[in-house]
Each structure stands twice: as structure tokens, then as C-alpha cells.
Steps between C-alpha positions, in 0.01 A plus 500: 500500500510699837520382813139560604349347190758203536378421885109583391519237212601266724268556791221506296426130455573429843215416800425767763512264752830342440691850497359586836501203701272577841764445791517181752202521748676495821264290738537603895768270686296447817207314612215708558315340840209744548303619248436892442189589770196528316467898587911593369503804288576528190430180455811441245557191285768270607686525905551874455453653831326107638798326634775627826856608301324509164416763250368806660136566470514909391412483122773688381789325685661160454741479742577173711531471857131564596484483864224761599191401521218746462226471796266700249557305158602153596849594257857465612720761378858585477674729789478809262153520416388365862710780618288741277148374569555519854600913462147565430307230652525726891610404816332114423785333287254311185863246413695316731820314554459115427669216542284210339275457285143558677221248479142696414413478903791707569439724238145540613619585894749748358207685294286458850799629687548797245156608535514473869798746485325714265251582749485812706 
């Protein structure tokens, strides 16, 4: 009997599930003290892009260390992409160095203070 045949026979009684186990669900290590503001975009599952040194909010990164916060999408976001968004957002920066995690009045008088700046 061949190799092949030999591992085949004896995968083939075996359950799906127990030769693929799903890995560990790794559950954030912080306390999340504000909740997302009701306007963030996307509005992800879970703290991605919702809490000060989290996951950053852009959809197609996962990086840590999310301390940008987006005037314009109520997201924080990781140096890189802030860096990035802010190339083409003008001479109005849309993400901004924080140090905390904002409270939704805060967020709401940087989105004032953004539009006030946008203004010719």
C-alpha cells in the first residue's frame, strides 16, 4: 500500500473539525472606557479602530499602537496609515496625535474644530 492511500485510509473516518481545530480567540487585554461614537466609520465588529493604542481602524491593517485619531471618521489609526491619510487630506490634517482616549464631547469639538479649519 502507498503512502498516499495509507494516510487517506486513515483520514477518512476522521471528523473535519477535529483535524483543523479553529485557533484560541485572543480577547483584547485592556478595558475599553468609551464606547465607539455613534457616527465611527466603518463601523467594525469588536475595538478595531474604537479604543486609544488599539487595533487600527483602516480595514486592511491590524497593527497595534493606534494613537491617531481621525477628526473625519471618529477611528484611531496607527502612525503609518495616519501618515498616509493626511498626504491627501490638504493643508487641514483629517488625524491627529493623541494621548488619551477621547470621551464623545471631545471627539465632537475636534470634528467642530476640523470643520472650522476646513473653511476658507
Amino acid at each position: 500500500m502507498s503512502y498516499s492511500s495509507e494516510l487517506s485510509r486513515r483520514l477518512r473516518h476522521k471528523p473535519i473539525h477535529r483535524l483543523f481545530d479553529e485557533p484560541e480567540k485572543i480577547l483584547p487585554d485592556f478595558e475599553v472606557k468609551v464606547p465607539p461614537h455613534p457616527q465611527k466609520y466603518p463601523d467594525h465588529k469588536g475595538h478595531k479602530g474604537a479604543v486609544f493604542g488599539g487595533i487600527c481602524n483602516r480595514t486592511a491593517c491590524n497593527r497595534e499602537h493606534a494613537e491617531f485619531y481621525n477628526r473625519g471618521t471618529y477611528g484611531y489609526y496607527c502612525a503609518d496609515d495616519a501618515i498616509a491619510i493626511d498626504r491627501y487630506s490638504g493643508k487641514t490634517p483629517l488625524c491627529i496625535k493623541v494621548d488619551h482616549d477621547l470621551t464623545h464631547e471631545e471627539m465632537n469639538a475636534h470634528y467642530r474644530r476640523m470643520i472650522e479649519e476646513m473653511r476658507p
